[in-house]
TORLUM-243685 format. One line per field, with one value per residue (C-alpha): y, x, z; residue number from 1. Coordinates in nm, 3 decimals. Layout:
yy	Y|... $
xx	X|... $
zz	Z|... $
k	NUM|... $
//
This chain:
yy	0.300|0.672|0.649|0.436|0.570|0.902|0.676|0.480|0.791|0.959|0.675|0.671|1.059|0.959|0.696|0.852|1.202|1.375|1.656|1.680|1.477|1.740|1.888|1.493|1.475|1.785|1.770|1.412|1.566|1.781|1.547|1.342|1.680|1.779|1.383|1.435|1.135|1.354|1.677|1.983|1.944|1.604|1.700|1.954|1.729|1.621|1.954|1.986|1.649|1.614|1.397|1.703|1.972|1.695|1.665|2.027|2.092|1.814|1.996|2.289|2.081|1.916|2.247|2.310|1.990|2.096|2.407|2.455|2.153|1.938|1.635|1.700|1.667|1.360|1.208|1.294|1.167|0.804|0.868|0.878|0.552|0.344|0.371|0.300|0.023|0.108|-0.241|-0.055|0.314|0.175|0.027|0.303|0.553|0.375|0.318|0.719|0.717|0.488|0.680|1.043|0.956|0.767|1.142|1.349|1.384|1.106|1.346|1.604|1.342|1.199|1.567|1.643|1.329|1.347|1.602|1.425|1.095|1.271|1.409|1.072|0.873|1.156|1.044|0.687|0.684|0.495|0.531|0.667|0.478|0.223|0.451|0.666|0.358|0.237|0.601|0.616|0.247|0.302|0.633|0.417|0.190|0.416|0.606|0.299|0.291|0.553|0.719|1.055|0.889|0.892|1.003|0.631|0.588|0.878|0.824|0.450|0.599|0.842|0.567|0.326|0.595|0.505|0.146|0.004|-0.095|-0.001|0.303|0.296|0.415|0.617|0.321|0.033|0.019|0.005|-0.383|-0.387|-0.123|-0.280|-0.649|-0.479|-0.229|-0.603|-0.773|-0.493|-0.484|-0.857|-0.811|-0.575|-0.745|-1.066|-0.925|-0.586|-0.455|-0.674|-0.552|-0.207|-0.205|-0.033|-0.082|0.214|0.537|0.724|1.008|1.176|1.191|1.478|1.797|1.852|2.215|2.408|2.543|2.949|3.099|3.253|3.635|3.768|3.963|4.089|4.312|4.669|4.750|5.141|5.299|5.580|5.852|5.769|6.034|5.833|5.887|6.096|6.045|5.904|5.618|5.795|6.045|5.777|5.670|5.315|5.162|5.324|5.095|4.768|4.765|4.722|4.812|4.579|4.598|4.794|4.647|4.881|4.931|4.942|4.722|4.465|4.442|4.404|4.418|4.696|4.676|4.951|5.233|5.535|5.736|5.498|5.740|5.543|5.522|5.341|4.956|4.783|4.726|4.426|4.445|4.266|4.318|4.307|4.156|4.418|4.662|4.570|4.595|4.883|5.069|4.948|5.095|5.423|5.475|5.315|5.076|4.682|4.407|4.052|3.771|3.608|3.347|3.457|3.315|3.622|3.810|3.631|3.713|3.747|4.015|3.924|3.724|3.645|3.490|3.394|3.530|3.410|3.743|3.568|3.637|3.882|4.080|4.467|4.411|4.238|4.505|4.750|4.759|4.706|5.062|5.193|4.874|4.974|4.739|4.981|5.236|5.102|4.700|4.847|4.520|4.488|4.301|4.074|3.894|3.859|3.491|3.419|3.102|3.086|3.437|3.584|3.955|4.152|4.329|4.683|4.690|4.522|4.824|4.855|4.523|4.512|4.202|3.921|3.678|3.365|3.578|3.446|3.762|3.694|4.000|4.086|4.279|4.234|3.943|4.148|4.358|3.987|3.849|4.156|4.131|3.763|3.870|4.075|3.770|3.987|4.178|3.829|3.468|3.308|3.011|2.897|3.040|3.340|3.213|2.894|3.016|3.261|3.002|2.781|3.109|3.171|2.858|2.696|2.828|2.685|2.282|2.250|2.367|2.190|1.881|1.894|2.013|1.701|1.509|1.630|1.616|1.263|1.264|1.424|1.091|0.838|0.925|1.033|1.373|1.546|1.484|1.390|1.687|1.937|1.762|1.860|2.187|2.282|2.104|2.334|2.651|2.580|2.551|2.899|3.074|2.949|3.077|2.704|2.793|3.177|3.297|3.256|3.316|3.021|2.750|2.864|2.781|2.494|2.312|2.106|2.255|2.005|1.686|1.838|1.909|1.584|1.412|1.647|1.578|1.184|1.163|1.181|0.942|0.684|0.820|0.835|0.497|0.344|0.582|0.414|0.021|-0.016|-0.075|-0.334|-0.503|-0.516|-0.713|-0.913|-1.042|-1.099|-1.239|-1.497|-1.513|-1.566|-1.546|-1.914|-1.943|-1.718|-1.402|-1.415|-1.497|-1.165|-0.961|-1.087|-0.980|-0.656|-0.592|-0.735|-0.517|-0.225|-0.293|-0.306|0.042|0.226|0.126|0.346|0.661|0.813|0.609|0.845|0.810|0.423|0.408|0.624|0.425|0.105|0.167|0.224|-0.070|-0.278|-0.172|-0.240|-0.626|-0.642|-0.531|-0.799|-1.100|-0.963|-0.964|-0.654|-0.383|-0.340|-0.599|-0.475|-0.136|-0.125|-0.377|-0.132|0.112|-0.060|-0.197|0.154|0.281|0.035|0.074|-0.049|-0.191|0.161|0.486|0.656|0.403|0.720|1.106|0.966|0.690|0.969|1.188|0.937|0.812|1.108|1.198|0.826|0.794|0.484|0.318|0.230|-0.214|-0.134|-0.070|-0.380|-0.586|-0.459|-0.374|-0.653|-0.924|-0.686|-0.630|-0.956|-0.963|-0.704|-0.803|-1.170|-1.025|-0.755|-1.007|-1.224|-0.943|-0.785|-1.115|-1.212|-0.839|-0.805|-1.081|-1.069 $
xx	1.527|1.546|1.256|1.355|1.663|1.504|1.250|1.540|1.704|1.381|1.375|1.698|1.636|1.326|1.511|1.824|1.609|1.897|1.642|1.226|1.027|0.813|1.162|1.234|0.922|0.951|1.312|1.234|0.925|1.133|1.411|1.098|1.037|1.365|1.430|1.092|0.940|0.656|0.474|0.438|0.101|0.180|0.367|0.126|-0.208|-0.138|-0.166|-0.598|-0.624|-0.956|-0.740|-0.556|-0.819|-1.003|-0.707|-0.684|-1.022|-1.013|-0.702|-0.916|-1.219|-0.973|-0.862|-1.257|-1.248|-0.925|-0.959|-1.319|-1.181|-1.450|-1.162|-1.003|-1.326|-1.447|-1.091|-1.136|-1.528|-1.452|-1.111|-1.368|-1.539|-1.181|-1.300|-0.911|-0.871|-0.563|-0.646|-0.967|-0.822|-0.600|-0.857|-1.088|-0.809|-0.725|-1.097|-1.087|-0.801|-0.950|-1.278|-1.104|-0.847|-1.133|-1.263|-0.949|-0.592|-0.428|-0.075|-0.333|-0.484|-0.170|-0.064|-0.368|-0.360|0.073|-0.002|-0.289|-0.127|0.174|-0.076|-0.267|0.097|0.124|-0.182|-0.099|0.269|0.320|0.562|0.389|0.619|0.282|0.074|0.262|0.330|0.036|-0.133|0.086|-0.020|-0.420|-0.430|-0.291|-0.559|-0.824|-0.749|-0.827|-1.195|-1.342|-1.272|-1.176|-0.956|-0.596|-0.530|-0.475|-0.804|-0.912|-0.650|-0.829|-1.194|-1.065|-0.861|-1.165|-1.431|-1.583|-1.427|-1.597|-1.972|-2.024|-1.813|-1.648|-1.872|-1.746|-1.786|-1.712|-1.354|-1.536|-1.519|-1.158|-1.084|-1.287|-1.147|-0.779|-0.848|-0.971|-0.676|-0.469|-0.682|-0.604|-0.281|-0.109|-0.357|-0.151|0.176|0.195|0.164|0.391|0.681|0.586|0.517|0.836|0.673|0.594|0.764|1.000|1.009|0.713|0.891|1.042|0.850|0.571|0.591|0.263|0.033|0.034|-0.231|-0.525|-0.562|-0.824|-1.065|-1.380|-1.678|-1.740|-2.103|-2.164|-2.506|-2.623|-2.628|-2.280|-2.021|-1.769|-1.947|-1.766|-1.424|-1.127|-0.941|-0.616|-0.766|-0.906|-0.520|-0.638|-0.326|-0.152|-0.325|-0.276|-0.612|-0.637|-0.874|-0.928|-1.228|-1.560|-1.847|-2.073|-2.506|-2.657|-2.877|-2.563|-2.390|-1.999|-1.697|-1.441|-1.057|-0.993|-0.725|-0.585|-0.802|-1.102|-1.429|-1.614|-1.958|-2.280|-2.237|-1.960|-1.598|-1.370|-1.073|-0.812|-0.634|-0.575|-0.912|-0.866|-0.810|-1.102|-1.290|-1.165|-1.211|-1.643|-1.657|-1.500|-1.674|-1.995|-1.965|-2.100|-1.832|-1.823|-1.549|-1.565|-1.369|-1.055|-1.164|-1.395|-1.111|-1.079|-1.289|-1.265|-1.041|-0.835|-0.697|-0.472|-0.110|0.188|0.544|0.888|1.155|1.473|1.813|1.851|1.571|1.556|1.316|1.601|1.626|1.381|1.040|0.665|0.569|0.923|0.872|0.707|0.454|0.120|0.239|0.392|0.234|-0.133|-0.095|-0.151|0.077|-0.185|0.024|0.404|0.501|0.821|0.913|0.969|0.804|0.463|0.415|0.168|-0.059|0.018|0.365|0.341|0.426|0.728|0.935|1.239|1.206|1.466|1.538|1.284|1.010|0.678|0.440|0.062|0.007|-0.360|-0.439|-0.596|-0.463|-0.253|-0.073|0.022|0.122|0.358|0.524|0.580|0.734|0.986|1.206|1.461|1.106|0.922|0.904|0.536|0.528|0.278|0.214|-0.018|-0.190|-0.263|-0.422|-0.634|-0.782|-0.918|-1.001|-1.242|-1.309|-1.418|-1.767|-1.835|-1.781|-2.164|-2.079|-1.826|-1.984|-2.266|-2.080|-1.851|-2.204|-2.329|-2.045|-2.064|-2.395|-2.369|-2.047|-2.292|-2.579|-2.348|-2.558|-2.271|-1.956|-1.714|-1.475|-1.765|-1.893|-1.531|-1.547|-1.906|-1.813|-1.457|-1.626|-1.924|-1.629|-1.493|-1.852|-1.953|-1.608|-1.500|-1.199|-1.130|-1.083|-0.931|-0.587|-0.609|-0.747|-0.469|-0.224|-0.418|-0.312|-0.047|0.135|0.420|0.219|-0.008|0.308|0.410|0.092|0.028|0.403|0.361|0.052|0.231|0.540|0.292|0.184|0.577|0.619|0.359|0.519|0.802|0.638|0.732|0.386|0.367|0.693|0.536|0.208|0.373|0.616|0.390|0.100|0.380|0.481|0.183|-0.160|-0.127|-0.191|-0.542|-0.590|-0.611|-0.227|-0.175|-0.363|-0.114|0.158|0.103|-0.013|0.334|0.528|0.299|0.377|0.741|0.770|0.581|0.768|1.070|0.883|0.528|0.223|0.060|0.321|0.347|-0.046|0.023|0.271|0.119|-0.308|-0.196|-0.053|-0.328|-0.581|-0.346|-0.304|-0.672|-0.726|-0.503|-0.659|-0.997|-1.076|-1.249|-1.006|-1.150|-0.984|-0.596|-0.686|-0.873|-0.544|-0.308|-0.470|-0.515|-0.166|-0.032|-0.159|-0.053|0.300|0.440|0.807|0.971|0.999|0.972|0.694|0.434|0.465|0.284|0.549|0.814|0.618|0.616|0.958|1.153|0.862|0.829|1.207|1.271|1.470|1.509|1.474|1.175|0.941|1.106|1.019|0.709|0.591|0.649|0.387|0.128|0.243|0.176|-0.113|-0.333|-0.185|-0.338|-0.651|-0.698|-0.637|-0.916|-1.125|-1.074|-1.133|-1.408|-1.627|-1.473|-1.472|-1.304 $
zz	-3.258|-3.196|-3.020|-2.836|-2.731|-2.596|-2.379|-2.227|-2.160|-2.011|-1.793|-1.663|-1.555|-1.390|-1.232|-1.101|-1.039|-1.152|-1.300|-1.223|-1.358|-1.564|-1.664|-1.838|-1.997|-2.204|-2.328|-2.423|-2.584|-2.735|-2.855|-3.004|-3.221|-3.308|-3.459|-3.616|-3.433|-3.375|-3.568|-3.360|-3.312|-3.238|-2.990|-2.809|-2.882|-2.485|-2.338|-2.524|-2.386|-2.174|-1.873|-1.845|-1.830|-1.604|-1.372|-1.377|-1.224|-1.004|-0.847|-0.766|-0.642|-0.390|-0.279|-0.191|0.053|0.193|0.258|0.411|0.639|0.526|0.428|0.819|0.965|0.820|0.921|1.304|1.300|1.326|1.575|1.883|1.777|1.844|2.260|2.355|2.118|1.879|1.646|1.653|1.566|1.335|1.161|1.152|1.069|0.749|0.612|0.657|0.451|0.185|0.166|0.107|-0.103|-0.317|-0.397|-0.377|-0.401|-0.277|-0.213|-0.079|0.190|0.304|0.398|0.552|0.757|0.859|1.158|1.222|1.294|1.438|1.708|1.757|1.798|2.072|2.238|2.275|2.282|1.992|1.753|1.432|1.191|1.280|1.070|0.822|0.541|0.593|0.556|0.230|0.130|0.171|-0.019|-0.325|-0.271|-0.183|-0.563|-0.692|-0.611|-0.773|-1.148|-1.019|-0.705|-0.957|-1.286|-1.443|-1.369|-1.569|-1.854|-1.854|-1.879|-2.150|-2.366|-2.373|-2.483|-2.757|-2.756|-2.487|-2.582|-2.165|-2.030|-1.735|-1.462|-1.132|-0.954|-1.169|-0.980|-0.648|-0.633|-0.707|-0.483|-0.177|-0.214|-0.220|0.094|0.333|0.149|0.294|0.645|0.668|0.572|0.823|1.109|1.066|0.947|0.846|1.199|1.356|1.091|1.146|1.550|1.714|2.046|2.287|2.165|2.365|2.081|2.262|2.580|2.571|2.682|2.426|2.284|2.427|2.135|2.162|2.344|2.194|2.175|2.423|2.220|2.313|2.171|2.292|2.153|2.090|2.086|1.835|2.137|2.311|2.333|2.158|1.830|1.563|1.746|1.565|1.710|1.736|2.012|2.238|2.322|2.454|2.315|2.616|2.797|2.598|2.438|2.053|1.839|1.523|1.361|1.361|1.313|1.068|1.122|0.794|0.557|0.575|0.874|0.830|1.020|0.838|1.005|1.203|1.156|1.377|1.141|1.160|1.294|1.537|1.423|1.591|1.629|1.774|1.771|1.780|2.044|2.189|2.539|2.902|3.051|3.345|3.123|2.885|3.221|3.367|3.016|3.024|3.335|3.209|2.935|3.010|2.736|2.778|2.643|2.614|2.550|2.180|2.027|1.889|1.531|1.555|1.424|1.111|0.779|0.443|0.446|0.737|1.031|1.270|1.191|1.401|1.287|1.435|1.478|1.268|1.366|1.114|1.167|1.255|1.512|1.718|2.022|1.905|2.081|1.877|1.978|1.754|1.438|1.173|1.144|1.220|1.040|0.716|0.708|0.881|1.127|1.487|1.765|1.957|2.141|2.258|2.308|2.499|2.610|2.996|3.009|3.020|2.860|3.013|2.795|2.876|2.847|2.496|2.283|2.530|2.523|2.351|2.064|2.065|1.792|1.835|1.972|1.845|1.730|1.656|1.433|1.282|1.002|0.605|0.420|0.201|0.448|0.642|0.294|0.273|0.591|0.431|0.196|0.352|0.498|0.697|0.905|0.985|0.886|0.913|1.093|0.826|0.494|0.516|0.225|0.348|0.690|0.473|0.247|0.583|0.765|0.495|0.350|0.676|0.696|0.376|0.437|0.399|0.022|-0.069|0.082|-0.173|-0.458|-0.447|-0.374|-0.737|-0.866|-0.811|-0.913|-1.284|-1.329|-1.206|-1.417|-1.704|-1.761|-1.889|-2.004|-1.733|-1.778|-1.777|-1.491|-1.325|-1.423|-1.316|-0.980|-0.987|-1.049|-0.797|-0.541|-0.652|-0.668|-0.339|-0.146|-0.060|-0.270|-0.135|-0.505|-0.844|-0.734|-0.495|-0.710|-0.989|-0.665|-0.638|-0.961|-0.995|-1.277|-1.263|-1.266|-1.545|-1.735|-1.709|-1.795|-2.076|-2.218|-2.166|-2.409|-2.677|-2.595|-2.671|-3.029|-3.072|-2.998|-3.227|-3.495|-3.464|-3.440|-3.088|-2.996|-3.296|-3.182|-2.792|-2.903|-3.148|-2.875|-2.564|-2.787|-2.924|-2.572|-2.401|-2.619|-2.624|-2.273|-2.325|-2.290|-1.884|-1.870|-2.096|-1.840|-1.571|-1.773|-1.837|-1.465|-1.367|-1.591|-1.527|-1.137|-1.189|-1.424|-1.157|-0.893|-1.064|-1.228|-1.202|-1.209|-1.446|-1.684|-1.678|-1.719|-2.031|-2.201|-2.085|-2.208|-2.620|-2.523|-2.367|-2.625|-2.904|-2.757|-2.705|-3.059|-3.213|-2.980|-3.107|-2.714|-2.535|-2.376|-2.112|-1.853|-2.001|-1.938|-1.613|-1.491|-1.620|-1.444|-1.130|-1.096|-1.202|-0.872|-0.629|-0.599|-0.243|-0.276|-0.297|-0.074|-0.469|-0.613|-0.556|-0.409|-0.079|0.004|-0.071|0.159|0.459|0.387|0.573|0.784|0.929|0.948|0.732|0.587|0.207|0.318|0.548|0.235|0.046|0.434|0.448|0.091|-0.113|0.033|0.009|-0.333|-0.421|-0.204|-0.394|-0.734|-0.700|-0.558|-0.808|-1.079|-0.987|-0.976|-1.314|-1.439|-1.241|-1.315|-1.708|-1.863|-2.195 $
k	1|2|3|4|5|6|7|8|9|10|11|12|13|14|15|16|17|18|19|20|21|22|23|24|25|26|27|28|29|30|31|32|33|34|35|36|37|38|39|40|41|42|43|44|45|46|47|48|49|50|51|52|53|54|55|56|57|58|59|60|61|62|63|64|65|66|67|68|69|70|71|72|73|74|75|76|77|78|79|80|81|82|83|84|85|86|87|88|89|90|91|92|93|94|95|96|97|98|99|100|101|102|103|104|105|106|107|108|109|110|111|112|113|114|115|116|117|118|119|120|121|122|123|124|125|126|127|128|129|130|131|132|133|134|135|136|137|138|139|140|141|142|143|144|145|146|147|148|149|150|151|152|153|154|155|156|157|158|159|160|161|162|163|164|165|166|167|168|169|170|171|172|173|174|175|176|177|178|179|180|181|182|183|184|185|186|187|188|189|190|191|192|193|194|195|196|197|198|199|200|201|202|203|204|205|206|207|208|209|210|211|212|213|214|215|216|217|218|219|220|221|222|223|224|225|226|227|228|229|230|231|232|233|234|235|236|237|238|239|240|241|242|243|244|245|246|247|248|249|250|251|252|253|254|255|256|257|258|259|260|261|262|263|264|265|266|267|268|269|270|271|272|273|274|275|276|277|278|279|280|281|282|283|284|285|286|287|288|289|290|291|292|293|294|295|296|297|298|299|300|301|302|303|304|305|306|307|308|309|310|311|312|313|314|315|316|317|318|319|320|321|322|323|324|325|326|327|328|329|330|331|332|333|334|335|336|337|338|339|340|341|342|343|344|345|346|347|348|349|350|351|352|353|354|355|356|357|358|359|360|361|362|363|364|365|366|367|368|369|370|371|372|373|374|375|376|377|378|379|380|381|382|383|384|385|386|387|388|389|390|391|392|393|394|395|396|397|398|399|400|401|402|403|404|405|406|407|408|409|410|411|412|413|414|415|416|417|418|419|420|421|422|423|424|425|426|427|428|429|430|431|432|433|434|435|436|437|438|439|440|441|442|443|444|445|446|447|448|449|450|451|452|453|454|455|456|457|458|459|460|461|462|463|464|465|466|467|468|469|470|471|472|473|474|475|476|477|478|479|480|481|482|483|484|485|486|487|488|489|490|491|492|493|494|495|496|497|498|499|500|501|502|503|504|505|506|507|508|509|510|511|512|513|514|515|516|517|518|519|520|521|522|523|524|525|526|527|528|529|530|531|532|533|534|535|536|537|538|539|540|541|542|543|544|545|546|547|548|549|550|551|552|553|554|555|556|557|558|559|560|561|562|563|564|565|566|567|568|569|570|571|572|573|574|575|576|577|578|579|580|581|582|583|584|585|586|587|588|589|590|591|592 $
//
């Protein structure tokens, strides 16, 4: 009964969200302890579980697609293919969906697919309420494909190792997964569109905000013999005339770009610099020195980039001009560019302009020195997280990488050459070594502590509950119930109730109380496991009817603008759709 009690109670906070979700799991993990429900060890056994470590590394080998851009580009390869036909691009857009959410994060494609669709509703003046719940809807389904694509499927594989004569391969959900994606094609071409279409948008018509305009930067190359050898930055005064000096390029065995400072010697090779084309111009002729225009990415490296900072009303740049901030001297950062709205800044008086609040600065300099000026909220905000632009700076030259580490990754579960967790791992630290993940402080960043916290705190709930004869009570009743009927009619069952519970708190944790479950049912109907699991699984991931059934319907649910009744109008007959469908699969590919 205690037991019992503290689930029902657990629930309700999940429910009501009155405190996180990881926050719930361990007080009622530790209520479970203090009631001595559960041991200590018990009570830790979740956090050595392999679904966690595996989880954890899958985190980090999702990072590697995002990142290196690898997941964005595959999304925009099929948009061209629509040829003006949005039943077409709609179509296409949400196989894309499907396919990347089969191999990562389904939270982690629906954010890296929101601007996207924001931009294409742009394009074709439709509202993008047309495509956000469905975005939300086909990542669900897409995780159910594949055994890495959401973590009931990899609590499933884990639960029926060594019970299962056959284990559950990487693709043995594919079937499933496939007949519930053209369920859900079908689905919103007859109905689900229709509920969704808001007709042509007048949200775009208002003026579209311009994107900022790329820095002008251009190479000077230096030979061995020129006078400028030996001469330190600082002397050359080029600054006066709105040319900037960011980064020398070093001769040697390895030729590398170093950032330049006012103390930086100039040496043979070539230098990196951003200004005034006229000036740029008039400066080659001067000195005698070739240039040419590069891409402004040129900038960006390992060690650092380019980054656009808003001046905040309380900063103390407000009224003070670049040339008196302290950004060279004390952050090591140069002022590329001055963006005003309604205004253009010439180059040469840059250093000169007084700053006003909501004054757009693209500043370069090293990683660290941006992430400082970050930091110091009353100086700068970032318009995006310095960290963030790093990792794809750096990360995007390695897409090729990451692209075959997921592809052996894939490999090594197929063929079952090493255990699936190691198979994670190798596939998480490939991503590392090869620079698709910039470093180790950016796949820790990467993990989802709070969802692993929750998962690992959930195991043993379960173990609590069969402690206590819950699980006992559960088979006893719905065998009574329902064995009679066969087997097949307790399959439906617990996919209904598993359906309903995740509708209200996390799928993971549903799948978790739901599988000791399943295999405890399947143990006392001497029938295989398999079918109760894999359907607690699958029905654990397809959660429609709510705005708060998953993290991606929460994510589209203020982004898209609706309303609590336009989930319940549109989510419940697909619901029901992909429930029947799945069914008949499960039983039609594992038999009991």
């Amino acid at each position: 009964m205690v037991t019992v009690l503290i689930l029902l109670g657990m629930i309700l906070f999940f429910i009501m969200g009155w405190l996180r979700a990881d926050l719930v799991a361990v007080i009622g993990l530790l209520c479970l302890v203090l009631t001595n429900q559960l041991t200590p060890s018990e009570a830790v056994s979740g956090f050595s579980n392999s679904v966690v470590l595996m989880i954890a590394g899958l985190f980090v080998v999702g990072a590697g697609l995002f990142h290196s851009g690898l997941a964005e580009r595959l999304a925009s390869l099929l948009i061209p293919y629509a040829n003006g036909s949005e039943t077409r691009l709609f179509y296409l857009f949400m196989l894309t969906v499907t396919f990347l959410s089969s191999v990562m994060s389904n939270t982690g494609t629906v954010a890296l697919l929101i601007p996207v669709v924001m931009a294409m509703a742009r394009q074709i003046k439709r509202s993008a309420k047309t495509y956000l719940m469905p975005l939300a809807f086909f990542s669900s389904i897409g995780g159910t494909m594949t055994l890495i694509g959401t973590p009931p499927n990899i609590v499933a594989a884990e639960s029926l190792r060594g019970l299962a004569e056959v284990p559950i391969g990487f693709f043995s959900l594919l079937p499933i997964g496939l007949v519930v994606m053209v369920v859900g094609l079908v689905y919103f071409r007859l109905f689900g569109n229709r509920l969704l279409d808001q007709g042509s948008s007048n949200e775009w018509a208002k003026e579209e905000t311009k994107e900022p305009p790329s820095p002008s930067v251009y190479v000077i190359s230096i030979e061995k013999s020129h006078p400028l050898i030996g001469k330190r930055l600082s002397d050359l005064k080029w600054s006066n005339h709105g040319i900037l000096v960011l980064k020398e390029r070093i001769q040697g065995i390895r030729q590398h770009y170093e950032t330049a400072r006012a103390d930086t010697v100039i040496r043979a090779g070539s230098l990196l610099v951003s200004g005034d084309e006229q000036q740029v111009r008039s400066l080659s002729h001067q000195e005698q020195i070739p240039y040419k225009k590069v891409e402004a990415r040129a900038v960006n490296d390992k060690a650092g980039g380019v980054v656009l900072f808003t001046i905040p009303a309380s900063s103390q740049l407000v009224g003070k001009c670049i040339g008196e901030s302290r950004l060279r001297s004390e952050f090591h950062v140069n002022v590329l560019q001055l963006i005003r709205p309604q205004e253009e800044i010439a180059q040469v008086r840059l250093k000169d302009t007084p700053l006003r609040q909501g004054d757009l600065l693209m500043v370069q300099g090293e990683w660290d020195d941006l992430e400082r000026i970050e930091q110091d909220t009353h100086l700068l905000l970032s318009n995006e997280r310095v960290t963030d632009v790093a990792n794809r700076t750096v990360s995007s030259h390695h897409q090729l990488a990451a692209g075959i580490i997921l592809l052996m990754m894939v490999v090594l579960f197929v063929f079952e050459w090493v255990d699936p967790t190691v198979a994670v791992w190798l596939a998480a630290l490939a991503m590392i070594l090869s620079g698709a993940v910039r470093h180790m402080d950016v796949a820790y960043q990467s993990i989802q502590w709070s969802s692993l916290v929750l998962i690992a705190a959930m195991i043993p709930v379960g173990t609590a509950l069969e402690h206590a004869g819950v699980m006992a009570w559960l088979v006893e009743w719905i065998e009574n119930s329902f064995a009679g009927y066969g087997p097949a009619w307790v399959l439906v069952v617990l996919f209904i109730a598993t359906i309903l519970l995740s509708q209200i708190i996390s799928n993971t944790a549903t799948a978790i109380l739901f599988i000791p479950l399943a295999i405890a049912l399947a143990e006392s109907m001497a029938v295989s496991p398999v079918p109760f699991v894999i359907a607690v699984a699958i029905s654990a991931s397809l959660a429609f009817m709510t705005p708060f059934g998953s993290p991606t319907n929460a994510m589209v649910f203020s982004v898209g603008g609706y309303r609590f009744v336009d989930f319940i109008k549109v989510g419940v007959p697909l619901q029901l759709l992909t429930a029947f469908f799945g069914i008949l699969m499960i039983l039609f590919l594992f038999p009991f």
